[in-house]
C-alpha positions as CSV (number, residue, x, y, z in Angstrom):
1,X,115.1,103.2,107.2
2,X,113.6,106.4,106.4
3,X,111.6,109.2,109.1
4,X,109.0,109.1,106.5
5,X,107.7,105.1,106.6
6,X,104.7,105.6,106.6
7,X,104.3,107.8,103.6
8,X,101.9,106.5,100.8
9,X,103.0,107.6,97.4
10,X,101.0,107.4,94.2
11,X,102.3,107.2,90.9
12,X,100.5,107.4,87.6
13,X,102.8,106.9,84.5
14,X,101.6,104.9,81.4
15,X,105.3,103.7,81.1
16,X,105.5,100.5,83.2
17,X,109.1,101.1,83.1
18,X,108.9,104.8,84.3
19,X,106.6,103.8,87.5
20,X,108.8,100.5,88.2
21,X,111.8,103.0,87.6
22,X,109.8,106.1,89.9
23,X,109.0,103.5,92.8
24,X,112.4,102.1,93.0
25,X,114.3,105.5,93.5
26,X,111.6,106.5,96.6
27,X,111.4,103.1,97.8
28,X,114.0,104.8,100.7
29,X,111.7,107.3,100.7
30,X,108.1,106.4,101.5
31,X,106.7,103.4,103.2
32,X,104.4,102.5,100.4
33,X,104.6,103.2,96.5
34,X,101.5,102.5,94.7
35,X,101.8,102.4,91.2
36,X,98.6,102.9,88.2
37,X,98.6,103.3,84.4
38,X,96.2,106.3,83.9
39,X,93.7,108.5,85.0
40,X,91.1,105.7,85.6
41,X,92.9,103.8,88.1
42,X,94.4,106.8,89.9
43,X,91.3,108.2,90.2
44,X,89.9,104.7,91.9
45,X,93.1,104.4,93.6
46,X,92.6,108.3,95.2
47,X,89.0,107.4,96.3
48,X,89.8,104.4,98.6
49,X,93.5,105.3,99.8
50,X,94.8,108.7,101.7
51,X,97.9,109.5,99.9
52,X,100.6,111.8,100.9
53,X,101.6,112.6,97.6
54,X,100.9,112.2,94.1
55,X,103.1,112.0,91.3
56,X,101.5,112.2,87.9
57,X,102.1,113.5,84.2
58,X,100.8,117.2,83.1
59,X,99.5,115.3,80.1
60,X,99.7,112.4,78.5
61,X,97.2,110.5,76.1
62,X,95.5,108.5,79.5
63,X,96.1,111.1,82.0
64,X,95.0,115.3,82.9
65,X,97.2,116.0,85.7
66,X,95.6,119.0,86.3
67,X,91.9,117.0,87.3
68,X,93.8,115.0,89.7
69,X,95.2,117.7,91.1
70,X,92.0,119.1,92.0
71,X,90.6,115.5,92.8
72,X,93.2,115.3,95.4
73,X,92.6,118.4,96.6
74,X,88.9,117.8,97.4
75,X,89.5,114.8,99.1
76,X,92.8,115.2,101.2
77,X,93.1,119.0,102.6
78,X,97.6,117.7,102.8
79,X,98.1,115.4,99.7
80,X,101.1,117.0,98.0
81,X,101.2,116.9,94.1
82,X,104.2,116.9,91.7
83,X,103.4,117.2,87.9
84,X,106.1,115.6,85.2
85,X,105.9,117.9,82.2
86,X,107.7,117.8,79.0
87,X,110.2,120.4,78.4
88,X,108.2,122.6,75.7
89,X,106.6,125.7,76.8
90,X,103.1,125.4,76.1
91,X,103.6,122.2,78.8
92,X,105.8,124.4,81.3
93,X,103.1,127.4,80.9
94,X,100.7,124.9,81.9
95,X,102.5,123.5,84.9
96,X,102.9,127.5,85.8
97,X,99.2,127.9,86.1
98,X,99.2,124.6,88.1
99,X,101.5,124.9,91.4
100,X,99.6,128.9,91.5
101,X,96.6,126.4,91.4
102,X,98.2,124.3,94.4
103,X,101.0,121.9,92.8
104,X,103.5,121.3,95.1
105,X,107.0,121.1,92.3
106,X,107.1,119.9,89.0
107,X,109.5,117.9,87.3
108,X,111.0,117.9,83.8
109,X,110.8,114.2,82.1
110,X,113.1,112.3,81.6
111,X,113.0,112.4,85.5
112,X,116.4,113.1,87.6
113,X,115.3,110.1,90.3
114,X,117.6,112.6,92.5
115,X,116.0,115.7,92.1
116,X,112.7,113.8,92.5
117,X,113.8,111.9,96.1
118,X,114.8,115.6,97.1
119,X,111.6,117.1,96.4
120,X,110.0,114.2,98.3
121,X,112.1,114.6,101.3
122,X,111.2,118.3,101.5
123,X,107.4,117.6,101.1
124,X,107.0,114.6,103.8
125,X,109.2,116.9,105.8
126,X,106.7,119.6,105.3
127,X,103.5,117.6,106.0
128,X,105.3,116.5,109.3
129,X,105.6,119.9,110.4
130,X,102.2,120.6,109.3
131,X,100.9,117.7,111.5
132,X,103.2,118.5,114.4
133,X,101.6,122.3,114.3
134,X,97.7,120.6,113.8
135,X,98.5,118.1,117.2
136,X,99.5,121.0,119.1
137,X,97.0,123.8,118.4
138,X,94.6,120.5,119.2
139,X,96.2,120.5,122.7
140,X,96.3,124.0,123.1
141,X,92.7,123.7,122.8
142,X,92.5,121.9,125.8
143,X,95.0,122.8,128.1
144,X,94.2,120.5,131.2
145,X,94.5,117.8,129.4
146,X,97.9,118.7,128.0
147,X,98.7,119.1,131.6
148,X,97.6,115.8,132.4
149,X,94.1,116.8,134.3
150,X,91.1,115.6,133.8
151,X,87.9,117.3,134.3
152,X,86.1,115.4,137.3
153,X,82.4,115.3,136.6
154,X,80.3,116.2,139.8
């Protein structure tokens, strides 16, 4: 069992092989894997369902990686996102411009499922923290009932 349970991962790949293969190396890793085909569905996928992080292509024929980045963005202030580019440089300019736009890591296809699981560990360990710091500077907020007090109306 993995600290990270109930992490939702999305991944868009047009290769049902690639998502099957994808899901099954984070299936440790997250508590949910949901898989789509393109833009279209991941788009429809990001609308109903809070993700933790999304794994997409840069480009592909079905998918711009880079408008579900920002889609993500908009909706979810801590969803992580890891491009898969293709080794040429116009693609690994592109993914450049990307993580300075926000990207969390990119990774170079064909995929390392190992490299890919680390990078995942290291963000859901990340967003933990993040949470941790948000739940305390809640509490700090209001410091009698950290305490245990409660404010007795009159």
């Amino acid at each position: 069992m993995s600290a990270f349970d109930g992490a939702t991962v999305l991944i868009v790949d047009e290769d049902p092989r690639q998502r099957e293969r994808l899901s099954a190396a984070l299936a440790e890793e997250a508590g949910r894997v949901l898989r789509v085909q393109n833009e279209t569905e991941a788009i429809n996928c990001l609308m109903s369902t809070q993700v933790d992080i999304l794994i997409a292509p840069l480009r592909s024929p079905h998918v711009d990686g880079g408008k579900l980045l920002r889609l993500a963005q908009d909706l979810y202030e801590h969803t992580a996102v890891i491009l898969m580019v293709d080794s040429d440089a116009l693609e690994a300019d592109s993914a450049v411009r990307l993580m300075l736009d926000g990207a969390n890591d990119t990774l170079t296809r064909p995929v390392n499922t190992e490299r890919l699981r680390a990078i995942v560990r290291r963000i859901l360990r990340q967003q933990e923290i993040v949470r941790e710091r948000d739940s305390l500077r809640t509490q700090l907020q209001h410091p009698a009932e950290m305490l245990g007090f409660t404010a007795r109306l009159a």
